[in-house]
C-alpha positions as CSV (number, residue, x, y, z in Angstrom):
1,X,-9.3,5.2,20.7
2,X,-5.8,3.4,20.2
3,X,-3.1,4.4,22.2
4,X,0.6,4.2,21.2
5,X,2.3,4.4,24.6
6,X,-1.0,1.4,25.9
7,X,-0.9,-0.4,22.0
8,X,2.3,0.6,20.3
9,X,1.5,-2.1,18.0
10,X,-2.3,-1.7,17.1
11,X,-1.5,2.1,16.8
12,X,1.2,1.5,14.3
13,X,-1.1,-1.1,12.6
14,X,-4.0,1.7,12.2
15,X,-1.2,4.1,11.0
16,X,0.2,2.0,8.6
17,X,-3.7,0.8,7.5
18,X,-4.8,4.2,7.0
19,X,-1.7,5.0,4.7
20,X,-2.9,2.1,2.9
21,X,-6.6,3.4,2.1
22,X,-4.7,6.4,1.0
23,X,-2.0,5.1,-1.3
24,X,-5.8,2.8,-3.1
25,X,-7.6,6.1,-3.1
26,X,-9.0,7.1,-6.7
27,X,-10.9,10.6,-5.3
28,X,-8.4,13.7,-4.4
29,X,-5.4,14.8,-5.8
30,X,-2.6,12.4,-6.7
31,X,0.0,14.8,-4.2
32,X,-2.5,15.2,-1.8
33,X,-2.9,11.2,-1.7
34,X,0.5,10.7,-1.2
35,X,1.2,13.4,1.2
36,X,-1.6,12.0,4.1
37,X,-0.1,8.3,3.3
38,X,3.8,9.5,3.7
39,X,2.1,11.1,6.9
40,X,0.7,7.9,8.0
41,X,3.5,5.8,7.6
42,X,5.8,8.5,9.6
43,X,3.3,7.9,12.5
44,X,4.0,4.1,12.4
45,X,7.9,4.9,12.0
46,X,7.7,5.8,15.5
47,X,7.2,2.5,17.1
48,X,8.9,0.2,14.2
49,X,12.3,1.9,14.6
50,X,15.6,1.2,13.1
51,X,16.2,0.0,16.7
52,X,13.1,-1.7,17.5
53,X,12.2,-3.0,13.9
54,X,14.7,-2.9,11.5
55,X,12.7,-4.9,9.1
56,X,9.0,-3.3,9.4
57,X,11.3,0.2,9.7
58,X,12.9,-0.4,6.3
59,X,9.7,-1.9,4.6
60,X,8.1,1.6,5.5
61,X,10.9,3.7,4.2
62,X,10.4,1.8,1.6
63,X,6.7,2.2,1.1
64,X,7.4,5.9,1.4
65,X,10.1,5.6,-1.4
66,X,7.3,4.5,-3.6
67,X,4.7,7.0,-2.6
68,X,7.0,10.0,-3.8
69,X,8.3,8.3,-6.7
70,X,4.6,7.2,-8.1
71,X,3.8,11.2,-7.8
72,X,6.6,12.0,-9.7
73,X,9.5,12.8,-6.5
74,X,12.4,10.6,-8.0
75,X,15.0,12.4,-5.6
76,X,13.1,12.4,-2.7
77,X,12.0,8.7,-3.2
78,X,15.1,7.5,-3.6
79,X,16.3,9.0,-0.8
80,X,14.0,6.9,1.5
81,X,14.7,4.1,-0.8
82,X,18.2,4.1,-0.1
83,X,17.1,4.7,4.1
84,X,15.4,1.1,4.0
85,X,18.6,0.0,2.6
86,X,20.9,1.2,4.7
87,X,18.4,0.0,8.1
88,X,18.6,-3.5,6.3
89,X,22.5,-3.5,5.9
90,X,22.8,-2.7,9.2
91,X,20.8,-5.0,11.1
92,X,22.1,-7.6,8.3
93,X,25.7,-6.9,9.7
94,X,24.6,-7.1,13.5
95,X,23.6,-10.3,13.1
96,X,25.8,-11.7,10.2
97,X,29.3,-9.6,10.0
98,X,30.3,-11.3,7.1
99,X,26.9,-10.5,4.9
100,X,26.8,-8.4,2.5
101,X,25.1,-5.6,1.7
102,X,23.3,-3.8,-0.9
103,X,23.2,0.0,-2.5
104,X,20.9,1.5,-5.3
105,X,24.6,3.5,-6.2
106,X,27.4,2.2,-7.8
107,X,30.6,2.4,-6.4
């Protein structure tokens, strides 16, 4: 059995590979589906952090994003869409000041 404090990266790996059987799965119910997968991915969230991996952090939120838009949550999709954005614009601007950055609002 994986570890996350021994293997924080194998453990996020499983997490994230068992969200992935789940988003593929054909059997069960759509919400269901999406609801163990949004679970798994949460579980990986804890090792790739904004902190400690901005770009595997955002690529999750944004995996989540599309989980609860595909079964029909628009709000609450966009709302981790626009999560992964922000964790992108700010490690963008840590390393580059003068980058720019993006939004899914207009100003």
């Amino acid at each position: 059995m994986l570890d996350r404090e021994k293997n924080p990266e194998q453990w996020a790996a499983a997490h994230h590979g068992a969200a992935k059987s789940y988003q593929e799965r054909v059997q069960g119910h759509l919400r269901e589906n999406v609801k163990t997968a949004v679970h798994h991915l949460s579980k990986a969230m804890l090792v790739y952090t904004p902190e400690a991996g901005a770009v595997r952090h955002a690529g999750l939120q944004l995996e989540i994003g599309s989980l609860y838009a595909k079964s029909g949550d628009l709000v609450e999709g966009l709302s981790h869409m626009e999560l992964a954005l922000k964790v992108r614009n700010f490690s963008i601007q840590a390393l580059n000041p003068t980058s720019h950055t993006w939004s899914l609002r207009s100003r």
